[in-house]
VEXDREN-2710 file (C-alpha; in Angstrom, 1 decimal):
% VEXDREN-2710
k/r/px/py/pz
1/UNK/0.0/0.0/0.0
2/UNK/1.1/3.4/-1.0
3/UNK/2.4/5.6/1.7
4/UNK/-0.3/8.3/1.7
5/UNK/-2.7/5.4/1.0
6/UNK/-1.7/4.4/4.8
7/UNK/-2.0/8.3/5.8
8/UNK/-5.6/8.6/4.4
9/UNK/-6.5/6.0/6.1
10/UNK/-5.4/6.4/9.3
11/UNK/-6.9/9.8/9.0
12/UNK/-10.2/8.6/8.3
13/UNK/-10.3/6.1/11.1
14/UNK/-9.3/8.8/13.7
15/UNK/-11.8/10.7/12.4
16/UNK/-14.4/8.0/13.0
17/UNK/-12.9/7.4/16.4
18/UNK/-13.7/10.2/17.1
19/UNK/-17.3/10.3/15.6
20/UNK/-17.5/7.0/17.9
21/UNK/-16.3/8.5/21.1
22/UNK/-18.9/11.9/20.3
23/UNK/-22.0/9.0/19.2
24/UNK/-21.5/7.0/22.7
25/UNK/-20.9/10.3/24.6
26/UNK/-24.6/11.5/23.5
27/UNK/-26.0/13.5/26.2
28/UNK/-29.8/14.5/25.7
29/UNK/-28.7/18.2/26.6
30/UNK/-25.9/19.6/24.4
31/UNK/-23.9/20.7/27.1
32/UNK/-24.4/17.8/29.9
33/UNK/-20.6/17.5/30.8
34/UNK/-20.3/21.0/32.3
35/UNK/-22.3/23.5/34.4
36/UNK/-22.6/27.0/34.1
37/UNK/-23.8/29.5/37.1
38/UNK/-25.2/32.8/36.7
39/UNK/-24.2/35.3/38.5
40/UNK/-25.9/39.0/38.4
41/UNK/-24.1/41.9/41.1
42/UNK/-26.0/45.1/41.5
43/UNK/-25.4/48.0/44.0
44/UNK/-27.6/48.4/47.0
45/UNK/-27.7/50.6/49.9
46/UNK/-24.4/52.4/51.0
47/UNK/-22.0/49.8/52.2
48/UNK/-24.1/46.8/50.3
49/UNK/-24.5/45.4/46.9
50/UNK/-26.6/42.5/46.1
51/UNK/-26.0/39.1/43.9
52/UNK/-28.1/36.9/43.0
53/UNK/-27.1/33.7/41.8
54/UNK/-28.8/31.2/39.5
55/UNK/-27.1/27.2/40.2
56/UNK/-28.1/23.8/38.3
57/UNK/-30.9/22.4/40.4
58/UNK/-29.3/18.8/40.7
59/UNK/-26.0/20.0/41.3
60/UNK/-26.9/22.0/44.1
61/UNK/-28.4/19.9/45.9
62/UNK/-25.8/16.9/45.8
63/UNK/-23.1/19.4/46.2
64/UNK/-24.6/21.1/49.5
65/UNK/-25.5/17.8/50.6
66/UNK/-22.3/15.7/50.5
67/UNK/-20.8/19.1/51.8
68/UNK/-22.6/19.4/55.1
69/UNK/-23.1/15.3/55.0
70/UNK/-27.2/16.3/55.0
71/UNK/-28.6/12.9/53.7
72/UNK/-32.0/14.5/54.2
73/UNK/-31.6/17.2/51.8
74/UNK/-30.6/14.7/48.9
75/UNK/-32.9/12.3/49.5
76/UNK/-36.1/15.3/49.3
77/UNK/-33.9/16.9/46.1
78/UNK/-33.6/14.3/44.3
79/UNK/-37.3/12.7/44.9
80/UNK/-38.9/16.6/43.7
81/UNK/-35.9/16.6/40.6
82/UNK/-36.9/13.0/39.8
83/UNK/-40.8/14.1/39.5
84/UNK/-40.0/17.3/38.1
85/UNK/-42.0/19.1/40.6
86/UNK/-40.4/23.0/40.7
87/UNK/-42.7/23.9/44.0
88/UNK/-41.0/20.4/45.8
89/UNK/-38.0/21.6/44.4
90/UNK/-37.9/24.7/45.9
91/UNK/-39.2/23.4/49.4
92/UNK/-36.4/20.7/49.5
93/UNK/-34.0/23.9/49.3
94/UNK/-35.7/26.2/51.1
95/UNK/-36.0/23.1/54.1
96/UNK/-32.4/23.2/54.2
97/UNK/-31.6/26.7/53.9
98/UNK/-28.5/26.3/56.2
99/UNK/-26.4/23.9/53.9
100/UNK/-27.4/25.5/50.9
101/UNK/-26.5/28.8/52.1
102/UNK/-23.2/27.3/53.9
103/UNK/-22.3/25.5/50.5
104/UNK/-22.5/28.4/48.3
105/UNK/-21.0/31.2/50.7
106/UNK/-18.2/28.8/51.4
107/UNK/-17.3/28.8/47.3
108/UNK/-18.3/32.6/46.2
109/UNK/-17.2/35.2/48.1
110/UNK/-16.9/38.8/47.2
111/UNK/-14.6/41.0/48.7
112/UNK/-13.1/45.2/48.6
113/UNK/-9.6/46.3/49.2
114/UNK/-8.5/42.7/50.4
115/UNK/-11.5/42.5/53.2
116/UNK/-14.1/40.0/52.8
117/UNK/-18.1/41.3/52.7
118/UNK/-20.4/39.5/54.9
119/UNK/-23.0/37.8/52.9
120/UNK/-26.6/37.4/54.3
121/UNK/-29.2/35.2/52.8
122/UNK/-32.4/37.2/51.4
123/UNK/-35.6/35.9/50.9
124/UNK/-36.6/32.2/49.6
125/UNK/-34.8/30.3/47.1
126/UNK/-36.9/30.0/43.9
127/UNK/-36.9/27.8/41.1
128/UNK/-36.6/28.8/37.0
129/UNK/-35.2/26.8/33.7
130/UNK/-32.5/27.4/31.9
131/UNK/-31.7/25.4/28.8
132/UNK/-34.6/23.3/29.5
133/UNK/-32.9/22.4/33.2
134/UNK/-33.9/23.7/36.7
135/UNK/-31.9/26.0/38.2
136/UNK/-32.0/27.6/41.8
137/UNK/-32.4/31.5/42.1
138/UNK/-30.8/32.5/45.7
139/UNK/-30.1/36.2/46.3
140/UNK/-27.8/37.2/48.8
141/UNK/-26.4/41.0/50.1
142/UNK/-23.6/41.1/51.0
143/UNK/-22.1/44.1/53.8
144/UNK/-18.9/45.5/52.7
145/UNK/-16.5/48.1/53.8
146/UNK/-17.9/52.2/53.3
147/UNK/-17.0/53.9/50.9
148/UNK/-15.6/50.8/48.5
149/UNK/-15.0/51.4/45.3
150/UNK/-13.7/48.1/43.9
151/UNK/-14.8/44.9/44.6
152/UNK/-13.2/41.5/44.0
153/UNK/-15.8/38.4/43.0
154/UNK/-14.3/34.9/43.2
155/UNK/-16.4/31.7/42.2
156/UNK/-15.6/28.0/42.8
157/UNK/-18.8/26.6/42.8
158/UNK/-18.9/22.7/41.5
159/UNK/-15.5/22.3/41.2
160/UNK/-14.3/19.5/39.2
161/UNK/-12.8/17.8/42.3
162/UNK/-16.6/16.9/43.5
163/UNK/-16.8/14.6/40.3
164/UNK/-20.3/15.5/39.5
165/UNK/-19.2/18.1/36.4
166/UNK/-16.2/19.0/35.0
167/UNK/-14.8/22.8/33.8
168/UNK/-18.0/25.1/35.2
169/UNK/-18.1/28.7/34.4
170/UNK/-19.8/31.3/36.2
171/UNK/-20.8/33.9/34.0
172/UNK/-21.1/37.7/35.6
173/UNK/-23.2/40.5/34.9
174/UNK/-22.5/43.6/37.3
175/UNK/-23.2/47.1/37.3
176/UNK/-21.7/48.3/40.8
177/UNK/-18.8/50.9/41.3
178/UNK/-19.9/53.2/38.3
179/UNK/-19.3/50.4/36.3
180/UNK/-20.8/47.9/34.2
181/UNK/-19.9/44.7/32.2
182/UNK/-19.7/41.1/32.0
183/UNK/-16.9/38.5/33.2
184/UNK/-16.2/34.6/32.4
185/UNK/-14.8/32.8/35.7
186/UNK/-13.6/29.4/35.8
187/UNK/-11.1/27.2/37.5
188/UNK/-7.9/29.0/35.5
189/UNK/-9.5/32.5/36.0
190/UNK/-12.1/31.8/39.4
191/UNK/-11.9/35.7/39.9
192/UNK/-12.3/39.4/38.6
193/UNK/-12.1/42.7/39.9
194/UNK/-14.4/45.6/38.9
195/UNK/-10.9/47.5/38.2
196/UNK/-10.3/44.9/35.5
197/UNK/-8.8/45.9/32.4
198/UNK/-11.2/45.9/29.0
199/UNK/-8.8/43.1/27.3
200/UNK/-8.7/40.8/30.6
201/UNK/-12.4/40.7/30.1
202/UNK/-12.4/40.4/26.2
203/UNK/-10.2/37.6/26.7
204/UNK/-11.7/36.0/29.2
205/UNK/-15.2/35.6/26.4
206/UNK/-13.0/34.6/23.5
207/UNK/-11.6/31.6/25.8
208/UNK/-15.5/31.2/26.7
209/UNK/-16.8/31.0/23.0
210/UNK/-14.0/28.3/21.7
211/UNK/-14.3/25.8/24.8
212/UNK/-18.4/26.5/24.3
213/UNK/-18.4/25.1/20.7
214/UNK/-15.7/22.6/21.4
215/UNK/-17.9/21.6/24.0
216/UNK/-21.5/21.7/22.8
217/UNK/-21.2/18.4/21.0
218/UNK/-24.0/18.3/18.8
219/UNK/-22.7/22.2/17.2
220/UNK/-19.8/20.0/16.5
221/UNK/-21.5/17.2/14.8
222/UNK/-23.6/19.7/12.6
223/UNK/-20.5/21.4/11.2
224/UNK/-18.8/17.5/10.4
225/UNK/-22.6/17.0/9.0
226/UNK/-21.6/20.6/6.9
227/UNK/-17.6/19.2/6.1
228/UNK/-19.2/15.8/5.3
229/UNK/-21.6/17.0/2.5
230/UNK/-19.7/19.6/0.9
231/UNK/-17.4/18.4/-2.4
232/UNK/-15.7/21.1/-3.0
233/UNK/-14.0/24.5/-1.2
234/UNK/-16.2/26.8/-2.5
235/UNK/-18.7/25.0/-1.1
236/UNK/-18.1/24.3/2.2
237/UNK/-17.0/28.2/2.3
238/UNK/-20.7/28.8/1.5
239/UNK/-22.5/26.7/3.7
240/UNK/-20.0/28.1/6.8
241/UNK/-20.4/31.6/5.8
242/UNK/-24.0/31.2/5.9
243/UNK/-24.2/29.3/9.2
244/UNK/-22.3/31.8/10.8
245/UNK/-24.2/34.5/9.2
246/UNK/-27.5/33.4/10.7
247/UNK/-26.5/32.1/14.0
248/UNK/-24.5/35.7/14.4
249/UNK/-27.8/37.4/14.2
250/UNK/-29.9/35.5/16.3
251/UNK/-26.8/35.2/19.1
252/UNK/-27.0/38.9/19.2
253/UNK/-30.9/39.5/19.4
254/UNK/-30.8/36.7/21.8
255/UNK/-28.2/37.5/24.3
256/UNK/-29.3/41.3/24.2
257/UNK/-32.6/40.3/25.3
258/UNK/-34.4/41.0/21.5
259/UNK/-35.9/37.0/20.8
260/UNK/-36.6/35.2/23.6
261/UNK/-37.2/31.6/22.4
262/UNK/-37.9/28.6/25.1
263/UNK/-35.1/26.6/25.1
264/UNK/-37.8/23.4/24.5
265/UNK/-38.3/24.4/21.0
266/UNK/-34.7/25.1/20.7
267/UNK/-33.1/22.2/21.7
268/UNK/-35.5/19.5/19.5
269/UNK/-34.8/21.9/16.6
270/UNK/-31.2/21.9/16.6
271/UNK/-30.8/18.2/17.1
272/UNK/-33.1/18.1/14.1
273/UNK/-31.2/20.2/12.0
274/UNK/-28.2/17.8/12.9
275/UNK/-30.4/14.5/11.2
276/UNK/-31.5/16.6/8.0
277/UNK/-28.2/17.9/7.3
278/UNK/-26.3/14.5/7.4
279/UNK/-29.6/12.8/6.0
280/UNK/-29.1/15.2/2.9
281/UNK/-25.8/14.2/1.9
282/UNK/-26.6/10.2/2.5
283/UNK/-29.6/11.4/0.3
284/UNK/-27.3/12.7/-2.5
285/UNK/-24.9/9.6/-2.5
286/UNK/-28.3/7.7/-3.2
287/UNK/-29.6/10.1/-6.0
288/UNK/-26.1/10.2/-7.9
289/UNK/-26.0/6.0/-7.7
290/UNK/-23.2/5.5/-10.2
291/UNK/-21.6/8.8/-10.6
292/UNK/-21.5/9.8/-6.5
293/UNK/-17.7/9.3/-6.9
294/UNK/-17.1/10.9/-9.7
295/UNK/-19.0/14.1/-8.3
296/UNK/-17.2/13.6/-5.0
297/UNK/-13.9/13.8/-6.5
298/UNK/-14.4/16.9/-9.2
299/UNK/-12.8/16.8/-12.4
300/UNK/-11.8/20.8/-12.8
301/UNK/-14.0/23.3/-14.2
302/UNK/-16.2/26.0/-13.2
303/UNK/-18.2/25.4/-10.5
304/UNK/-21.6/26.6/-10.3
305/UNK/-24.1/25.5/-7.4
306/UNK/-27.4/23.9/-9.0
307/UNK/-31.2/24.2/-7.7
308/UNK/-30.6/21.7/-4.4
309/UNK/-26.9/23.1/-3.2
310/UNK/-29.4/26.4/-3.0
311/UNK/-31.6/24.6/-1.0
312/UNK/-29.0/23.7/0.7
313/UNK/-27.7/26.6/1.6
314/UNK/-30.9/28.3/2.6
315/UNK/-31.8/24.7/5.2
316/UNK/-28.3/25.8/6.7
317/UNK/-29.3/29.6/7.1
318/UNK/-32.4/28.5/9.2
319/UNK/-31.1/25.9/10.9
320/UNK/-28.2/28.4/11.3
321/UNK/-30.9/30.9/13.5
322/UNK/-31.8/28.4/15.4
323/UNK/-28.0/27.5/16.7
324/UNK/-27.5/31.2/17.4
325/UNK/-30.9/30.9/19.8
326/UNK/-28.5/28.1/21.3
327/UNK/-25.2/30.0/21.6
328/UNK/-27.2/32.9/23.5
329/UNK/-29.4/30.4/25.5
330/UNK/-26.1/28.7/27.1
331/UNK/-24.3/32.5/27.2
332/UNK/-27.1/33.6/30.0
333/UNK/-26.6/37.2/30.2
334/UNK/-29.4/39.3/31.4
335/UNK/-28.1/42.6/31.3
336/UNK/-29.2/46.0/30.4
337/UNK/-27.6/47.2/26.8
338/UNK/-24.1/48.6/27.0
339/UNK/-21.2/48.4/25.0
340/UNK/-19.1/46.4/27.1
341/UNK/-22.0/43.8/26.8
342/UNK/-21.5/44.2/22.8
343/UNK/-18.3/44.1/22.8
344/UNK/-18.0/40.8/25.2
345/UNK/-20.7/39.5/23.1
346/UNK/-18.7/39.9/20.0
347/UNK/-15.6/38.3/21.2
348/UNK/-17.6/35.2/22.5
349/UNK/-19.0/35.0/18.9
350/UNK/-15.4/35.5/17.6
351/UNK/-14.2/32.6/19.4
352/UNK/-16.5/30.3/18.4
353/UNK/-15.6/31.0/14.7
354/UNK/-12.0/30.9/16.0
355/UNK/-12.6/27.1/16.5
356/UNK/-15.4/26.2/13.9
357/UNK/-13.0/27.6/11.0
358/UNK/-10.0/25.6/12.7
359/UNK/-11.9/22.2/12.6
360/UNK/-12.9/23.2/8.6
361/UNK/-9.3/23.9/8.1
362/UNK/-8.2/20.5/10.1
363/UNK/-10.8/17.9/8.6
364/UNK/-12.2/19.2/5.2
365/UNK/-8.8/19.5/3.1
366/UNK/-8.2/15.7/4.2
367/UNK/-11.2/14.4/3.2
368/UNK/-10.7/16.1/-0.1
369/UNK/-6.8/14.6/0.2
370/UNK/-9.3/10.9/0.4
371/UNK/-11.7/11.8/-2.7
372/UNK/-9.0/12.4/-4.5
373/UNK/-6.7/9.3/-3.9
374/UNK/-9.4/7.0/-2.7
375/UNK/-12.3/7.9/-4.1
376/UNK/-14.9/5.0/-3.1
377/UNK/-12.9/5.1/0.5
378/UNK/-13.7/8.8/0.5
379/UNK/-17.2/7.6/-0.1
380/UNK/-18.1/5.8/2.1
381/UNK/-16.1/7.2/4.7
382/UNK/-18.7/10.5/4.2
383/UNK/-21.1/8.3/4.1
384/UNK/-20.8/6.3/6.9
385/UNK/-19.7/10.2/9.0
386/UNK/-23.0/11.2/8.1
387/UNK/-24.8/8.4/8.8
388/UNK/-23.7/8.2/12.3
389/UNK/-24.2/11.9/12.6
390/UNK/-27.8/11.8/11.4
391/UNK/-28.5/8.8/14.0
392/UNK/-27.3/10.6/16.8
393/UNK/-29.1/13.7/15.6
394/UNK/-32.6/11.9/15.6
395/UNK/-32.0/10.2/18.8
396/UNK/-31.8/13.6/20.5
397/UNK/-34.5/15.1/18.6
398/UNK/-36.8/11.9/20.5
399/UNK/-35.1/12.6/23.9
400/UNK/-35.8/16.5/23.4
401/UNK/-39.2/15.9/22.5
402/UNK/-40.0/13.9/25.4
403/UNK/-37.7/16.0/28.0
404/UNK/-35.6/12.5/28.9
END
């Protein structure tokens, strides 16, 4: 066998290695493996400012309860999680204010000028949805030295060393100290100072953006579903610039508060869009018959998209929309209009173009390096990509429907 005969190949089976590894990983939700807290400071009374904090449902309460050892608040969290009951939910927490409270203050803390504030628990814990999971609302002031004028926030909530999630963010919104903006904490970066420089904070959302798409598995699986059908550069230059066209807009109208889509129409949709984009190229190989390698493979020539790489190209735009509704919906950020919220927002977006044009760059020039030297390999190596891809994206779509 020809050297880059053995190179080809091996390519394609890492590749599908790695389909395999993303297929059996499946979560329902496209971003099971993580958690993400919400975090929203505002300014109070002299001397006080005010946070309140949204936290995974399930999380919270396994977390508070192996902290404090409070068998009694798992056993009536996880009963009102397993029955989806948001009232039992919020009594289980609410029962066992004390280790919630404990938990939490014992991983976020805010501090000025080196002294710590003194946080006090306000009011009852409630219960809301976001990305189609419960999270816990707790609000808690916090009494801080007079007269400061910089405060330092610092988050380690579910840290990877509990073993329930791995790599959570906590995403801040403030407006306190004359000053408003957004901030990305996580294990490398658990803190931020309202003094903090415009390009800490810029970088912080560009790190946020690539690790989100890398990440959100089934955003990945949709661009291979993209690589996969496309034969030629031009055209998988179309369908991305299109994709990112649409998702950009609806990102922006989302995270800025414009469209507000429930994430259970979202979530079904995009899983869906995953099945019909693979499905379409299997559908191609099947319409061609005979000449599918041929047309994989080019020959040279102008090239000029026909009546269904249109159609094509306007399923991606939509599909595209809805993505962006996904993007924004995992984001979070519920803050009033500023430019430092457009600007952060921007730089998220950036990054996760960052990594969708590196994995376009990476995989598509050697599946063209396969057409082109193996040409029923490179066949049915898209066609078996796809086909995985489209199975996975139906099984979500079932488990999305049903809320499994």
């Amino acid at each position: 066998m020809r050297p880059v005969h053995r190179t080809v190949i091996a390519t394609v089976v890492g590749i599908a290695a790695a389909i395999i590894v993303f297929l059996n990983a499946g979560p329902a939700l496209a971003h099971g493996f993580s958690s993400t807290v919400y975090a929203n400071i505002t300014a109070g009374d002299e001397g006080h400012i005010r946070t309140k904090l949204g936290l995974e449902y399930d999380l919270l309460v396994v977390s508070a309860a192996d902290y404090e050892d409070d068998d009694s608040l798992f056993e009536a969290g996880t009963a009102a999680f397993d029955a989806r009951d948001p009232e039992g939910q919020a009594a289980a927490l609410n029962g066992h204010a004390a280790s919630v409270a404990k938990y939490v203050t014992e991983r976020f803390s805010v501090t000025s000028r080196g002294e710590a504030c003194k946080p006090t628990r306000v009011g009852d814990v409630t219960i809301a949805q976001q990305e189609g999971v419960p999270y816990a609302d707790l609000l808690l002031d916090w009494t801080c030295p007079e007269r400061a004028d910089e405060h330092e926030v610092r988050s380690g909530l579910f840290p990877d060393g509990e073993t329930y999630v791995k790599g959570t963010k906590t995403i801040v919104t403030y407006e306190i100290d004359g000053r408003s903006g957004s901030a990305a904490l996580d294990a490398g970066s658990p803190s931020f100072s309202t003094a903090q420089a415009w390009y800490e904070r810029f970088r912080e959302f560009f790190v946020l953006g690539a690790e989100h798409l890398l990440t959100g598995i089934d955003h990945i699986l949709f661009l291979l579903a993209l690589i996969a059908g496309s034969r030629r550069l031009r055209e998988i230059v179309l369908a991305a610039t299109s994709f990112t066209l649409a998702h950009s807009v609806t990102f922006m109208l989302a995270a800025l508060g414009l469209v507000n889509v429930p994430a259970t129409v979202v979530e079904p949709v995009i899983a869906l869009s995953i099945a019909v984009v693979a499905g379409w190229h299997l559908w191609g190989i099947w319409r061609r018959g005979d000449h599918a390698t041929e047309l994989e493979t080019g020959g040279g020539g102008h090239f000029n998209l026909d009546r269904a790489g249109w159609i094509r190209l306007g399923v991606v735009f939509c599909f595209g929309l809805v993505h962006g509704l996904g993007f924004a919906g995992a984001l979070g950020i519920d803050e009033a209009w500023s430019w430092t919220l457009l600007w952060s927002l921007l730089v998220f977006n950036v990054g996760i173009e960052t990594v969708q044009l590196t994995i376009i760059a990476v995989v598509f020039p050697l599946l063209i390096l396969l057409r082109h030297r193996a040409p029923k390999i490179g066949l049915w190596a898209t066609g078996v990509i796809s086909a995985g891809v489209s199975l996975m994206g139906l099984i979500w779509f079932v488990q999305r429907l049903s809320g499994s």
